[in-house]
C-alpha positions in Angstrom: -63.2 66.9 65.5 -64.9 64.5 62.9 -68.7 63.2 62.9 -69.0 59.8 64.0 -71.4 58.1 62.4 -73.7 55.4 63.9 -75.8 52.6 62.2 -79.3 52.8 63.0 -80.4 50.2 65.6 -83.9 48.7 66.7 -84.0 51.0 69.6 -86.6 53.9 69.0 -85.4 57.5 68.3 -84.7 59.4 71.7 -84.9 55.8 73.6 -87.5 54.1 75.1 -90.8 55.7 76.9 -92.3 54.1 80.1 -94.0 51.3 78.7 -92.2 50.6 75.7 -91.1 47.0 75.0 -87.3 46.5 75.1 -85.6 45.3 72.3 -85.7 41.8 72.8 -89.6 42.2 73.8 -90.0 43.8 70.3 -87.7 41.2 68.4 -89.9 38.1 70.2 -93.0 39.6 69.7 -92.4 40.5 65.9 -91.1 36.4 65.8 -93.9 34.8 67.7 -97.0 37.1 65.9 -95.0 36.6 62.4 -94.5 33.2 62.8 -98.3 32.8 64.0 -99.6 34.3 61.2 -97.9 32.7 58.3 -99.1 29.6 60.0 -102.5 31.1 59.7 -101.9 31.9 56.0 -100.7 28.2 55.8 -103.8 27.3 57.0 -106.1 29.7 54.8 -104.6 28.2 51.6 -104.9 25.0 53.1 -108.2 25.2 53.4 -109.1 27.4 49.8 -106.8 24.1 48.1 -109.5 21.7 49.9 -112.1 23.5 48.2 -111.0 24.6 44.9 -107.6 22.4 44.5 -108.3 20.8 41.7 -109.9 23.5 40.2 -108.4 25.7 37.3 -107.0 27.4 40.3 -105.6 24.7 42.3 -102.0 25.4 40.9 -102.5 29.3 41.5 -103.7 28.7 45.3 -101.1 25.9 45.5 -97.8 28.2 44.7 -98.9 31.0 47.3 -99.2 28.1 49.9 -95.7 27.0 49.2 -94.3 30.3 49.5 -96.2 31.1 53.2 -94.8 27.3 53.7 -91.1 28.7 53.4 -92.0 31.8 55.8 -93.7 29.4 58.5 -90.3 27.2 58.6 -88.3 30.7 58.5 -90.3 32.1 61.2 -90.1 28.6 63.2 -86.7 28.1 62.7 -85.7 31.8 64.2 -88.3 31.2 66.8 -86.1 27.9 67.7 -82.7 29.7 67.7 -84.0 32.8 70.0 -85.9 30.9 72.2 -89.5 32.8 71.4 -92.0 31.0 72.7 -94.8 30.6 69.7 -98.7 32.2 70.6 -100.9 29.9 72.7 -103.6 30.4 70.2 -101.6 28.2 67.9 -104.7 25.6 67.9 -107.0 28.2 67.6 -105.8 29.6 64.4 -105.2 25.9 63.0 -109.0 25.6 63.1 -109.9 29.5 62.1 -107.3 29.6 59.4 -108.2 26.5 57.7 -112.3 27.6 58.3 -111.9 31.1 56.7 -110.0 29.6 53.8 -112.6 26.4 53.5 -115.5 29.0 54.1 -114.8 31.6 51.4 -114.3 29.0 49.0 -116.9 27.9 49.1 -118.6 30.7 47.8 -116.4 31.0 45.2 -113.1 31.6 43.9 -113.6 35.3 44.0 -114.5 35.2 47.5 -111.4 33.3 48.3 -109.0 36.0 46.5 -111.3 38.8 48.2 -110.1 37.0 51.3 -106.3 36.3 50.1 -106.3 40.3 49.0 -108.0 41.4 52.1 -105.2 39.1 54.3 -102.4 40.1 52.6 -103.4 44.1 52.6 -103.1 43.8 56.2 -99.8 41.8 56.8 -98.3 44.3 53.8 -99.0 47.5 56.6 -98.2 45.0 60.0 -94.8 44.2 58.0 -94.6 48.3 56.8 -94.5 48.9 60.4 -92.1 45.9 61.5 -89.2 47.2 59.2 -89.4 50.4 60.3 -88.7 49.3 63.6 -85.9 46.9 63.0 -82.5 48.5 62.5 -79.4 47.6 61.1 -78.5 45.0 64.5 -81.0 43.4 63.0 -80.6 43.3 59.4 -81.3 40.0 58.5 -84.9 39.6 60.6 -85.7 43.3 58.8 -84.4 41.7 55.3 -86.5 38.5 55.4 -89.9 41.4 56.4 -89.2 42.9 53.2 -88.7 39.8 51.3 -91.7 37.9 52.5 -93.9 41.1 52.2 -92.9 41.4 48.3 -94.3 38.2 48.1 -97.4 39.0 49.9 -98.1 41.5 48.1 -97.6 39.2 45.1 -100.3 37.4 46.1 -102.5 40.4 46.8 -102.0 41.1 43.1 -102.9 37.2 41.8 -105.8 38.3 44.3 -106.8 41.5 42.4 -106.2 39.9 39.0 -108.7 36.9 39.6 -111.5 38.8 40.3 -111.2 39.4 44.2 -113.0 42.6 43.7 -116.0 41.4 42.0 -116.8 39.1 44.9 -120.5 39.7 46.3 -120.7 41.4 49.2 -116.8 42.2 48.7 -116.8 45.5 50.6 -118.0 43.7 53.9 -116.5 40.6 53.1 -113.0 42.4 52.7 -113.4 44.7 56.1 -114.6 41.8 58.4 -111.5 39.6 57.1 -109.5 43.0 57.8 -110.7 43.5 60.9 -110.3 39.8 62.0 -106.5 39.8 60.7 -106.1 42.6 62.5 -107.1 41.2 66.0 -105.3 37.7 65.6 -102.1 40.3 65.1 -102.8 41.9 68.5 -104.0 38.9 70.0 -100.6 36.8 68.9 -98.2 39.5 69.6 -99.1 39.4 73.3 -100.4 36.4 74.0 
């Protein structure tokens, strides 16, 4: 008798528990919160570019915008071809988004990489925990998690190199944004 050998798939080990989403909850919630928050990343570099764009770190701000530009229309466009109805809070994080970009540039270009490096820490462990959930059925939603959070954490580095750290107050400043990423995650998955 031979082995037969199975490709994992985005169903969890031993099945689902009472309460677990099924696989096409999982797949339109991972869309919908994914595509609402590289919107709201959209809208944070938006807002830093209003402040600081033509600054000597316009053209910095300006390439990571572009890249969270190409995940928004990837994120849209699979949200078109599944039928996953985008967050409600759409309008909500239009205004927040563009306000906690605006806001911590204002006081500062450190301040606004403390908050890119604090935003993109948090999307690097919310995608972590997507791609351990997606199997190989779906390879190419599990593919673009891994290449979108490479670049996020290419930004948390630009983030780290430009002084993020040395922001005052960056301690705070970095768990409060943490903690607000966070909840627009929960909030977007559901909702």
């Amino acid at each position: 008798m031979s082995a037969k050998t199975t490709t994992p798939t985005t169903t969890p080990v031993g099945g689902r528990m009472p309460g677990d989403p099924t696989k096409d909850e999982l797949i339109k919630n991972i869309i919908r919160v994914d595509q609402a928050g590289e919107y709201g990343a959209v809208r944070i570099y938006a807002g830093q570019l209003a402040v600081l764009g033509k600054g000597p770190k316009g053209d910095m701000i300006r390439h990571m915008k572009e890249q969270e530009d190409v995940h928004l229309a990837t994120f849209t466009k699979m949200a078109s071809e599944r039928r996953v109805r985008p967050t409600i809070l759409t309008p909500f994080w239009h205004v927040a988004g563009f306000a906690l970009g605006a806001g911590t540039a204002l006081l500062g270009e450190k301040a606004a990489m403390a908050c890119t490096v604090a935003v993109e820490e948090t999307i690097d462990e919310h995608y972590q925990a997507q791609i351990k959930k997606l199997g190989d059925d779906e390879a190419e939603l599990r593919d673009t998690c891994i290449k979108f959070r490479e670049e996020e954490l290419e930004h948390r580095a630009i983030g780290l190199k430009n002084g993020a750290e040395q922001a005052l107050g960056y301690p705070l400043l970095s768990r409060a944004i943490k903690f607000g990423t966070s909840m627009a995650i929960r909030l977007s998955e559901k909702i």
